[in-house]
C-alpha positions as CSV (number, residue, x, y, z in Angstrom):
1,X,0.0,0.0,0.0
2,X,2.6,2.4,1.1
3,X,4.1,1.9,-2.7
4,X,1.0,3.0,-4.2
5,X,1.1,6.0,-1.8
6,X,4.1,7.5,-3.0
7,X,3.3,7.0,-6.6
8,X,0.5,9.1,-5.6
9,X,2.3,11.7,-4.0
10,X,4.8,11.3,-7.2
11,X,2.1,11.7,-9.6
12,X,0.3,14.6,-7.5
13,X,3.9,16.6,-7.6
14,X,3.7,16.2,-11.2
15,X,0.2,17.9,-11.8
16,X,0.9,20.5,-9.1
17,X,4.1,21.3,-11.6
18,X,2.4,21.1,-14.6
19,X,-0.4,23.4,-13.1
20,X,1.8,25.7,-11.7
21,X,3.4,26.6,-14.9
22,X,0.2,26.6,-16.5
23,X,-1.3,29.6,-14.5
24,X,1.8,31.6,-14.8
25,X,2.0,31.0,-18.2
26,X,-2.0,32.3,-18.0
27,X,-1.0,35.0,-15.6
28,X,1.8,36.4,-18.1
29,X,-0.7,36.3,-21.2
30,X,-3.4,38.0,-18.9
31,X,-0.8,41.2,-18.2
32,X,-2.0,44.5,-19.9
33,X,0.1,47.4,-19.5
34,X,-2.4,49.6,-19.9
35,X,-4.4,48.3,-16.6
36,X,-1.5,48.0,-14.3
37,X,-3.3,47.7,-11.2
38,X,-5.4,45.0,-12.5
39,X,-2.5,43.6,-14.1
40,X,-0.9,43.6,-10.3
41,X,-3.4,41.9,-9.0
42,X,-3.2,39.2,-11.0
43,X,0.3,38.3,-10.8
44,X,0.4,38.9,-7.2
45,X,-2.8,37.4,-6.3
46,X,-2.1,34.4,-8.7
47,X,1.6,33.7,-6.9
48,X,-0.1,33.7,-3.3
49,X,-2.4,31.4,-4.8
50,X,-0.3,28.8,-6.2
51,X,2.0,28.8,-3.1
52,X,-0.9,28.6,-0.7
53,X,-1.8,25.4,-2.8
54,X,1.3,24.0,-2.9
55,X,1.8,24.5,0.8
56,X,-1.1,22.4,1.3
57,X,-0.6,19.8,-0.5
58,X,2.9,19.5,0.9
59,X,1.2,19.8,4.9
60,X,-1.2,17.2,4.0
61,X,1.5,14.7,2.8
62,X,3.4,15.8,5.8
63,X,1.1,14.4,7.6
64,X,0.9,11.1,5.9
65,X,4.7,10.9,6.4
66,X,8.5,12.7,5.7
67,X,9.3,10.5,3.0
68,X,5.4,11.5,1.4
69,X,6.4,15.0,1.8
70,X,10.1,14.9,0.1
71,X,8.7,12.5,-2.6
72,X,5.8,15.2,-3.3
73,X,8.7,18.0,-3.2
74,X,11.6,16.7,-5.2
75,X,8.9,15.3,-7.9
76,X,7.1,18.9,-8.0
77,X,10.4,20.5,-8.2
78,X,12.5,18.3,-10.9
79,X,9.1,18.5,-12.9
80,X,9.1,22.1,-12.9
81,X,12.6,22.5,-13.4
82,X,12.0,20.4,-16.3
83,X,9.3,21.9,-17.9
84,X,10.8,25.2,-17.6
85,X,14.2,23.8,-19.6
86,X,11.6,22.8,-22.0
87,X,9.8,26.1,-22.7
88,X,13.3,27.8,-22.6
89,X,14.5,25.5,-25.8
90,X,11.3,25.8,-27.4
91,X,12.1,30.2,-27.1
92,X,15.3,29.9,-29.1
């Protein structure tokens, strides 16, 4: 059982990634310089989003166990940092 659990947390770190980028990605395209406060708001507001969902998700495997927790946080990062590589080559 505890096997299946971590590919769970594995696989949740990966969509938390992927989703992550995804509303930045959103959050950029949103950005109009010709409402700035608006434009604020959502970059701001969309950051302490994402972090307040991330921070969740890492106290609630926290409390499943350590090894939930690092396994949610290493596969979240590397998947990030992957993704990120990716849109980087794709740019030039």
């Amino acid at each position: 059982m505890s096997t299946l659990l971590n590919f769970f947390w594995a696989f949740l770190g990966f969509g938390l990634a992927e989703l992550f980028i995804k509303t930045q990605v959103w959050s950029v395209a949103i950005i109009n310089p010709q409402y700035p406060k608006f434009s604020k708001r959502i970059i701001i507001g969309g950051a302490i989003t994402r972090w307040v969902i991330i921070s969740l998700m890492l106290i609630l495997a926290l409390n499943n166990s350590i090894l939930s927790m690092l396994i949610l946080f290493f596969s979240f990062s590397i998947t990030r940092i992957l993704i990120l590589k990716r849109q980087q080559r794709l740019t030039e």
